[in-house]
DRENVEXSE-307649 format. One line per field, with one value per atom (N, C-alpha, C): residue in three letters; atom name; x, y, z. Coordinates in steps of 0.05 Angstrom, whole numbers. Layout:
residues N
resn = ala;...
name = CA;...
x = X;...
y = Y;...
z = Z;...
This chain:
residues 233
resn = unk;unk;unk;unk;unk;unk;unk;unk;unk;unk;unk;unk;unk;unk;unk;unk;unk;unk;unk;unk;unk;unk;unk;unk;unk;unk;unk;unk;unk;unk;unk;unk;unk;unk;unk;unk;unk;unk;unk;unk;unk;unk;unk;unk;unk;unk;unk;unk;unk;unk;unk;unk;unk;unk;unk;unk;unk;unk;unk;unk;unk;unk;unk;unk;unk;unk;unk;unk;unk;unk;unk;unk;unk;unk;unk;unk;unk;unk;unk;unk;unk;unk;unk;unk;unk;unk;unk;unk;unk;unk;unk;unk;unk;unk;unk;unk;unk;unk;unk;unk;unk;unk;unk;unk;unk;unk;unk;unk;unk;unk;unk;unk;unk;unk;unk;unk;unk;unk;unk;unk;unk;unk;unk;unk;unk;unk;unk;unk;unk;unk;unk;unk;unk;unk;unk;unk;unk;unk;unk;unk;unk;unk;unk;unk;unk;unk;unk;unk;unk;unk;unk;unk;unk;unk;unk;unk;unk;unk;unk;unk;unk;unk;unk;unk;unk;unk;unk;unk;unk;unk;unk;unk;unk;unk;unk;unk;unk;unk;unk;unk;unk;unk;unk;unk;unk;unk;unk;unk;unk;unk;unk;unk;unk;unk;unk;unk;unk;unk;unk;unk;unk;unk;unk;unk;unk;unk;unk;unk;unk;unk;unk;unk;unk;unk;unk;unk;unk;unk;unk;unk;unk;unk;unk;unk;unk;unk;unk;unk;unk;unk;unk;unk;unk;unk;unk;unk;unk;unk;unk;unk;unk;unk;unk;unk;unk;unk;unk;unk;unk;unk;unk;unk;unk;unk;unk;unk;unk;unk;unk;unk;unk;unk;unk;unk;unk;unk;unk;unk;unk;unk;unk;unk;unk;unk;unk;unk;unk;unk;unk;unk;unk;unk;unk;unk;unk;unk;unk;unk;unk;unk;unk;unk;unk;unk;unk;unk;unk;unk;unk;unk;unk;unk;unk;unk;unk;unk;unk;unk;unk;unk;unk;unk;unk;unk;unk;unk;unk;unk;unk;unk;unk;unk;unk;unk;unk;unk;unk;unk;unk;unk;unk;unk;unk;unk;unk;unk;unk;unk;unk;unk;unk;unk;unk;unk;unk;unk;unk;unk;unk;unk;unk;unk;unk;unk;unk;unk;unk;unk;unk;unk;unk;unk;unk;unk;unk;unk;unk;unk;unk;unk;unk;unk;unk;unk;unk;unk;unk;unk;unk;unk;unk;unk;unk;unk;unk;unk;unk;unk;unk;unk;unk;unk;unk;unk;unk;unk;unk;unk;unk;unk;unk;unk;unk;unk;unk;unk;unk;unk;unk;unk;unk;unk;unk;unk;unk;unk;unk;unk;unk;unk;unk;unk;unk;unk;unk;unk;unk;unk;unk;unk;unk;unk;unk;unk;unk;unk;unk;unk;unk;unk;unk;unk;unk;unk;unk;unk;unk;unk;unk;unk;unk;unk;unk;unk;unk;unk;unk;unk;unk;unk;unk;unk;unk;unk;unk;unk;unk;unk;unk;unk;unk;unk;unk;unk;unk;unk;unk;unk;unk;unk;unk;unk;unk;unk;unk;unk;unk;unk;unk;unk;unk;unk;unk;unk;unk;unk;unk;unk;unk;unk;unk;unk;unk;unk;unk;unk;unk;unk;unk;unk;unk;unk;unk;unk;unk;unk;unk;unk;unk;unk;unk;unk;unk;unk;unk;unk;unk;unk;unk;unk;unk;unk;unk;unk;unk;unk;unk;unk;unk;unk;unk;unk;unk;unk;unk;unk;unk;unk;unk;unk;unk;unk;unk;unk;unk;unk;unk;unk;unk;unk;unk;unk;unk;unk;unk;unk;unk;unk;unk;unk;unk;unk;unk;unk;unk;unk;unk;unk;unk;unk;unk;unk;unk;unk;unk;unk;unk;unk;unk;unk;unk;unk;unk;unk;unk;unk;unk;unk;unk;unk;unk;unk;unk;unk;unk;unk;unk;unk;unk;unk;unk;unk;unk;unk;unk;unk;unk;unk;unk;unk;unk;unk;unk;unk;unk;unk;unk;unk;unk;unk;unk;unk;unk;unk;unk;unk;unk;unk;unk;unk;unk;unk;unk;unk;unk;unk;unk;unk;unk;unk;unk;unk;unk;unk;unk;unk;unk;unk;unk;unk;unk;unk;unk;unk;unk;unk;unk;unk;unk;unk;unk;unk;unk;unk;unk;unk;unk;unk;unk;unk;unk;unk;unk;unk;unk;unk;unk;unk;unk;unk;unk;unk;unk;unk;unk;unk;unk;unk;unk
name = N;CA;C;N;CA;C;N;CA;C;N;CA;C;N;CA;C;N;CA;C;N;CA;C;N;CA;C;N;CA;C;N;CA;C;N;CA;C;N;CA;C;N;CA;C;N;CA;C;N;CA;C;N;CA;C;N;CA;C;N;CA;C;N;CA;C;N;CA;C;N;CA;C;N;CA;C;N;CA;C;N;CA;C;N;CA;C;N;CA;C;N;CA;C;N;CA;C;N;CA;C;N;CA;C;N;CA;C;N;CA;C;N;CA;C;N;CA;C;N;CA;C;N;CA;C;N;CA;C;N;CA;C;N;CA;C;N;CA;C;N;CA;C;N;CA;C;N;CA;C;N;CA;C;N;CA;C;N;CA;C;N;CA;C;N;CA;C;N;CA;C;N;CA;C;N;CA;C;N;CA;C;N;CA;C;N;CA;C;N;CA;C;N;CA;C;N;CA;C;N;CA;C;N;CA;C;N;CA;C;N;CA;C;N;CA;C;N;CA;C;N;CA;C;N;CA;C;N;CA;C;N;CA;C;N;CA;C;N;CA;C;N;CA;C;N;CA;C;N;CA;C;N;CA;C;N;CA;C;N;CA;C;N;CA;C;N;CA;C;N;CA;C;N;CA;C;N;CA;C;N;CA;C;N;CA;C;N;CA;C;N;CA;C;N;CA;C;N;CA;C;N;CA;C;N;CA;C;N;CA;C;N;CA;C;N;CA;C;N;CA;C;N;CA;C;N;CA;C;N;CA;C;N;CA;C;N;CA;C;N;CA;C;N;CA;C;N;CA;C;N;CA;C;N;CA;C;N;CA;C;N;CA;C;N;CA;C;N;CA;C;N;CA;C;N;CA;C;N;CA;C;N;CA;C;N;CA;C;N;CA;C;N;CA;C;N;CA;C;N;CA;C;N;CA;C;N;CA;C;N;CA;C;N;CA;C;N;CA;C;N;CA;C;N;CA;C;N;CA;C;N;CA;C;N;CA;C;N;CA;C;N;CA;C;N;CA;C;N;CA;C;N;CA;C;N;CA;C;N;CA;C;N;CA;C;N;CA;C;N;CA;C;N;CA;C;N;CA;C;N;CA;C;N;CA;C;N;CA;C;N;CA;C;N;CA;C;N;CA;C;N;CA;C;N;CA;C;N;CA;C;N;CA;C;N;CA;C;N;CA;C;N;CA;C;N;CA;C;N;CA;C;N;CA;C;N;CA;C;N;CA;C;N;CA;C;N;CA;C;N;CA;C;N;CA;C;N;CA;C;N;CA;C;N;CA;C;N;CA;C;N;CA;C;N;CA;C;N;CA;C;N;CA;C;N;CA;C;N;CA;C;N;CA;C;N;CA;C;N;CA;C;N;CA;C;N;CA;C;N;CA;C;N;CA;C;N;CA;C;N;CA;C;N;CA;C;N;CA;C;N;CA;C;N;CA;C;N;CA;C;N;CA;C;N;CA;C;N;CA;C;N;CA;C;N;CA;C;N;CA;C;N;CA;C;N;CA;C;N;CA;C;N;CA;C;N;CA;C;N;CA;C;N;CA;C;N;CA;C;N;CA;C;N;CA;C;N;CA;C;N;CA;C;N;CA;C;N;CA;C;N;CA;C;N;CA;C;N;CA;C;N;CA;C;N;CA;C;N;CA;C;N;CA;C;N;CA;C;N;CA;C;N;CA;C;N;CA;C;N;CA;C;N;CA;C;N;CA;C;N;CA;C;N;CA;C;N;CA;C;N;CA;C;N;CA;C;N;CA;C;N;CA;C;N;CA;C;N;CA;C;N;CA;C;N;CA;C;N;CA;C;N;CA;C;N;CA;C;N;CA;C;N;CA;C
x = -769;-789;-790;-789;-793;-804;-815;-836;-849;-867;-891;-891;-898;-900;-888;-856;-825;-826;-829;-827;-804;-804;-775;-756;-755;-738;-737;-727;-715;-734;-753;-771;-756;-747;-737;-746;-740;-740;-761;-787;-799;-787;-771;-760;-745;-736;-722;-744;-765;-791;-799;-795;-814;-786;-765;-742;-744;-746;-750;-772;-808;-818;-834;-829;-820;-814;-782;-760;-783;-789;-804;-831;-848;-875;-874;-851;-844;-834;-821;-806;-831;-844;-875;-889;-897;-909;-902;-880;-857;-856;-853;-847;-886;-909;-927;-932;-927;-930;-909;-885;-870;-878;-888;-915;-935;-936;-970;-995;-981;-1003;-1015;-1012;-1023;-1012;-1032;-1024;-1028;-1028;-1037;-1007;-1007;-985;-963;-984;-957;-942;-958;-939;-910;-907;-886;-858;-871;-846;-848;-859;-870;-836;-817;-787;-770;-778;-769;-782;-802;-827;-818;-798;-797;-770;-750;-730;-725;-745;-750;-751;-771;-779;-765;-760;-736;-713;-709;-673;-659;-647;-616;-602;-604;-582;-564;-539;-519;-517;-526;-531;-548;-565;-594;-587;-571;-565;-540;-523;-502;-520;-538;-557;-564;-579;-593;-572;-554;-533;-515;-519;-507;-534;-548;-572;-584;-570;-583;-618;-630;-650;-649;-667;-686;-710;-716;-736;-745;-766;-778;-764;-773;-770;-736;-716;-690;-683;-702;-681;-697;-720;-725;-709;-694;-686;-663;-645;-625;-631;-655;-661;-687;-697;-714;-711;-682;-664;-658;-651;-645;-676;-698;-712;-731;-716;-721;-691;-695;-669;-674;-652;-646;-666;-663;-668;-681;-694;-710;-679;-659;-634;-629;-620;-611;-633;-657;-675;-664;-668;-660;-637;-613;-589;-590;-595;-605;-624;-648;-663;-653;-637;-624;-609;-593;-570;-576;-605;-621;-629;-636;-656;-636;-614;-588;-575;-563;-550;-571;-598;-616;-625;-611;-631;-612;-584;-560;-554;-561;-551;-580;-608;-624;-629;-615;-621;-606;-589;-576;-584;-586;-589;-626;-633;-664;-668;-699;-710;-708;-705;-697;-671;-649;-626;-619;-630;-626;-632;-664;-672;-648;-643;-628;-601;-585;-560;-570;-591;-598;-597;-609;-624;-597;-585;-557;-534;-534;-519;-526;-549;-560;-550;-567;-564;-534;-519;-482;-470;-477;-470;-471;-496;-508;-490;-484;-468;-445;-427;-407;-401;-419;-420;-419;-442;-437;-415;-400;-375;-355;-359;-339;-340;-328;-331;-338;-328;-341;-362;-375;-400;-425;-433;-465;-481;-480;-504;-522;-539;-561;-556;-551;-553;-578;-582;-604;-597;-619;-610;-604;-611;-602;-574;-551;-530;-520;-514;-510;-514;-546;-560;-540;-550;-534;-509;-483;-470;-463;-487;-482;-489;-507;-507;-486;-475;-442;-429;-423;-415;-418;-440;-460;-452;-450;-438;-415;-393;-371;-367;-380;-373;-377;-401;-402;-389;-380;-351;-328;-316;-305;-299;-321;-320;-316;-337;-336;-308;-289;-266;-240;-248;-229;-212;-184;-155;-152;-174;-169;-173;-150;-149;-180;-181;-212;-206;-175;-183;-200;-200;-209;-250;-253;-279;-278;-258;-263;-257;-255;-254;-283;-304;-321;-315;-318;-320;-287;-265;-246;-251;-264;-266;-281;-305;-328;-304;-280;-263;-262;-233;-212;-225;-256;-278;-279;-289;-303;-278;-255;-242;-212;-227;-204;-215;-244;-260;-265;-255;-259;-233;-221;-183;-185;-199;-189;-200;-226;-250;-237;-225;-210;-187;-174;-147;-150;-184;-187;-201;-223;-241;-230;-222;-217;-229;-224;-234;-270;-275;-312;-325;-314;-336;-327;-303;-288;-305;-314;-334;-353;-375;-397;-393;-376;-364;-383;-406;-415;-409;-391;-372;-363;-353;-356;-376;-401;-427;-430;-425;-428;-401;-377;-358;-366;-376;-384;-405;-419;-442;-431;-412;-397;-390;-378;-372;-388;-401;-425;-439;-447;-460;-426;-410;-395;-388;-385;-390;-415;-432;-458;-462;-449;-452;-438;-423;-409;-439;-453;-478;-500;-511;-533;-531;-514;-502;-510;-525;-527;-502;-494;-470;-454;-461;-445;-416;-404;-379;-363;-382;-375;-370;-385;-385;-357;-339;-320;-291;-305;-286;-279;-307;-301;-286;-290;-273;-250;-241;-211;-193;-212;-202;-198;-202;-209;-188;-186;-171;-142
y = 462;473;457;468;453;441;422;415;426;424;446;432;407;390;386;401;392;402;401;420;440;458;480;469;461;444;406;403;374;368;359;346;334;335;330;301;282;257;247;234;242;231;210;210;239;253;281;297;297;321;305;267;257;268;272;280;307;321;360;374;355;365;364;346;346;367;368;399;419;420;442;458;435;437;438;429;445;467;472;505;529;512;530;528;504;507;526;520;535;562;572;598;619;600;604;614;588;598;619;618;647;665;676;700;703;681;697;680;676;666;633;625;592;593;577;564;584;604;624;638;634;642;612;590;565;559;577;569;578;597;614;592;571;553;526;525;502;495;510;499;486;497;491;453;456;424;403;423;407;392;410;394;371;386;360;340;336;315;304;309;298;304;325;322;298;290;276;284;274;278;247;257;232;224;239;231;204;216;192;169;178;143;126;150;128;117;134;122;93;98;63;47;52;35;30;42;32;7;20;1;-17;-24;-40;-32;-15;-13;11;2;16;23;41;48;62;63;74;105;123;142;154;143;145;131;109;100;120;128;136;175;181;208;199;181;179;188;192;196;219;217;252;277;267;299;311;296;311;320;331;335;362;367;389;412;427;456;487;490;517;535;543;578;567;585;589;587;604;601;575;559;537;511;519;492;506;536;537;524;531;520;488;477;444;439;451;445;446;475;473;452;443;432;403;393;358;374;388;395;381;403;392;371;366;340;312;313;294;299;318;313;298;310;292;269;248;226;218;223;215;200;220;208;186;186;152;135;136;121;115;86;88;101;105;125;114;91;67;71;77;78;106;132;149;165;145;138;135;109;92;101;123;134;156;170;188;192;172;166;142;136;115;132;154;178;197;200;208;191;172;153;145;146;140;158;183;210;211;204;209;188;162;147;153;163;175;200;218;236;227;215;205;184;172;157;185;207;223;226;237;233;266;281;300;326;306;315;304;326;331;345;365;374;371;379;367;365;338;341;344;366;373;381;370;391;369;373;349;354;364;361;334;313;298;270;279;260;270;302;314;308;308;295;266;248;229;225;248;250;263;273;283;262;251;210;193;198;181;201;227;239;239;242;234;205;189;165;168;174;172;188;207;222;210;197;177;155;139;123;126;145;162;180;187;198;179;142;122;127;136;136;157;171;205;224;225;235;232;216;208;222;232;244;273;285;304;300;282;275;282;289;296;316;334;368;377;372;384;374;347;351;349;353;374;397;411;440;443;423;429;419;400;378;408;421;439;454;466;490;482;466;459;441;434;424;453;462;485;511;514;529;507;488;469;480;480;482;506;524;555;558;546;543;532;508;496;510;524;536;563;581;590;595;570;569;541;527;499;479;457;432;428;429;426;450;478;499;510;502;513;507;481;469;454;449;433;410;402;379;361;383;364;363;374;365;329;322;288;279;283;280;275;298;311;291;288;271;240;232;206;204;218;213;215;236;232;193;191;164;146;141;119;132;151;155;145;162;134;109;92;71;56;66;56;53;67;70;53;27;2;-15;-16;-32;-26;2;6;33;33;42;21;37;19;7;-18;-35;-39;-22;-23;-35;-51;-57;-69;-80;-89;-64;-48;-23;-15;-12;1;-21;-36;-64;-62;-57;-51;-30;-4;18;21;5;5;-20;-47;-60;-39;-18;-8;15;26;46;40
z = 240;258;284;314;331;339;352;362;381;382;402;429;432;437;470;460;468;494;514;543;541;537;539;563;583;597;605;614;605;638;643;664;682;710;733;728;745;744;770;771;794;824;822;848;862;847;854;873;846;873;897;894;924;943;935;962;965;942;949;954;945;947;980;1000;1031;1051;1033;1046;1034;1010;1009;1024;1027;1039;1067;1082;1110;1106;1097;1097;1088;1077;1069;1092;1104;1133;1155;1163;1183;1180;1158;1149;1149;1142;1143;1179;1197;1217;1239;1235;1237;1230;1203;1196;1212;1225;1229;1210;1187;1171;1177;1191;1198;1228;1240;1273;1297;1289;1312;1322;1362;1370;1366;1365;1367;1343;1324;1296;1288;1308;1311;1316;1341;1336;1324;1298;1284;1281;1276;1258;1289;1311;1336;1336;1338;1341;1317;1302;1275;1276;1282;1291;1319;1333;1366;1351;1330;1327;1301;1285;1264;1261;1286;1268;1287;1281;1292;1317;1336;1359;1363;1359;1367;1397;1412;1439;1452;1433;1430;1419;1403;1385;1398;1416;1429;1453;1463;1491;1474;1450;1438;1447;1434;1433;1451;1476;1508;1510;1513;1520;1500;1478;1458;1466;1454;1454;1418;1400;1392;1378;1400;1383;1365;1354;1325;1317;1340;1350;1347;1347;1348;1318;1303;1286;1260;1263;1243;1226;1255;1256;1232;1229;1214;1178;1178;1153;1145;1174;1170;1182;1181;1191;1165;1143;1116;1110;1124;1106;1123;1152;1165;1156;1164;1167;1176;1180;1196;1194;1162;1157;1126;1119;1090;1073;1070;1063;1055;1084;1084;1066;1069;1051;1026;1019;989;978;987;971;981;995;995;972;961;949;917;919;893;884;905;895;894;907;900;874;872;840;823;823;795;799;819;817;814;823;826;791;782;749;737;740;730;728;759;778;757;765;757;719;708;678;674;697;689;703;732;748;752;760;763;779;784;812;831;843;867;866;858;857;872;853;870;893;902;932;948;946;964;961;939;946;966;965;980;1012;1015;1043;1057;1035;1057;1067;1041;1052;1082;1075;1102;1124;1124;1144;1153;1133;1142;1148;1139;1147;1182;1184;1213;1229;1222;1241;1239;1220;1219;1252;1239;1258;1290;1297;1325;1340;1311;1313;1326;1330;1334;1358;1388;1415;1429;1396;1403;1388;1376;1370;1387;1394;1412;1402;1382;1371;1352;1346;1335;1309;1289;1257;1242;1228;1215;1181;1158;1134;1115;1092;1067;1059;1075;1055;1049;1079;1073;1044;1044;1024;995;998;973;962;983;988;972;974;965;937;927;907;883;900;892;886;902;898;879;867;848;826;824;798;792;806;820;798;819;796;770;760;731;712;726;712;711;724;734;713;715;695;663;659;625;626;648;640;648;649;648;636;638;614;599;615;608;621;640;668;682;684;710;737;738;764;767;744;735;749;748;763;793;800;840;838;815;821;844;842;844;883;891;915;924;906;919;932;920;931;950;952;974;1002;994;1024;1031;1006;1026;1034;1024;1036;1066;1063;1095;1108;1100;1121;1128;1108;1118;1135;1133;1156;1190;1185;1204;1222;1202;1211;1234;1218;1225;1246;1249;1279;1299;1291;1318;1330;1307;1318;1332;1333;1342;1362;1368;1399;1407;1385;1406;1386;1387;1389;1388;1414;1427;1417;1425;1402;1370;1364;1344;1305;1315;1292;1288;1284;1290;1278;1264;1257;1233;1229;1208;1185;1169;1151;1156;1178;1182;1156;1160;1154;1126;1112;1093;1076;1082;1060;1077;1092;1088;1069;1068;1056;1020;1018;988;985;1006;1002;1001;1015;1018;973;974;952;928;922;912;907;934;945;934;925;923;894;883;856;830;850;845;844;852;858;846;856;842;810;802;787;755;723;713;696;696;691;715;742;769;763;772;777;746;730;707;680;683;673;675;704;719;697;707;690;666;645;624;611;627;617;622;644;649;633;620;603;577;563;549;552;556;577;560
């Protein structure tokens, strides 16, 4: 007999809702005032006010960094751009995809762990991006973070498939490279270079990396773990 008790699903991990439940409660705001239903006539461009003010421009951050200057205002965008976005669309499949991979990453990893894969992805994503000479537009949207949470699963498949084909662990962000570096391809070869792709794919596989990368460290058994299974192996 089952237990009554038992929640019919397996409880998210609460670091997961403090990162989705954010994206969510703007996309409820924003969408409130586009209706009609909150803010009057100015609510209409609450998602406009929303990105001025958190998303990411690489413009801004190469200006800091001509001028060694920064401030609050510029450093804090590297990490509250993953938490504005486009379209109701776009928060959904971001939200889905922190849901599952953050339940995954989460039952192993602590809740400080999959913070800080989160938000370094972001944040490396974003310097990535403006490392490029020709990106100027605005980075907005949690893929990156997600991204790194791909990284962090990534690894732990990885590890648990040591000496038995482990490469079999980069199927998943195989398919997301050739997706997006092969729509990258087709953009450039048909407007060019400067309009052909928004280039945030950059973004999005640094942030795979950094979240890989990371998972040597804050990973539980991190680097010795990696050690062990390949002594074993």
């Amino acid at each position: 007999m089952s237990d009554l008790n038992t929640p019919p699903l397996n409880p998210l991990p609460m670091v997961v809702w403090m990162l989705a439940l954010p994206m969510i409660a703007m996309e409820v705001v924003v969408q409130a005032g586009a209706n009609g239903l909150a803010g009057g006539p100015e609510g209409i461009g609450w998602r406009v006010q929303a990105i001025q003010t958190l998303g990411f421009a690489p413009d801004y951050l190469r200006q800091m960094l001509d001028l060694w200057q920064f401030p609050l205002d510029g450093v804090y965008r590297l990490f509250s751009y993953s938490f504005v976005h486009v379209d109701l669309s776009h928060t959904l499949f971001v939200v889905v995809i922190l849901l599952a991979l953050g339940k995954f990453v989460g039952e192993v990893y602590a809740g400080w762990a999959v913070l800080v894969t989160y938000l370094a992805a972001a944040a490396v994503g974003a310097l990535a991006y403006t490392a490029l000479p020709v990106a100027h537009a605005g980075l907005i949207g949690g893929y990156p973070g997600n991204y790194g949470l791909i990284g962090a699963y990534t690894f732990l498949l990885w590890v648990r498939l040591a000496g038995q084909g482990s490469l079999r662990a980069f199927r998943l962000i195989g398919f997301f490279m050739v997706f997006q570096v092969g729509i990258a391809v087709i953009g450039i070869v048909l407007y060019g270079v400067e309009r052909g792709t928004t280039w945030e794919f950059v973004a999005d596989l640094t942030g795979f990396a950094t979240g890989f990368a990371l998972a040597f460290v804050v990973s539980p058994g991190g680097w010795a773990r990696v050690l062990a299974k390949l002594r074993t192996s």
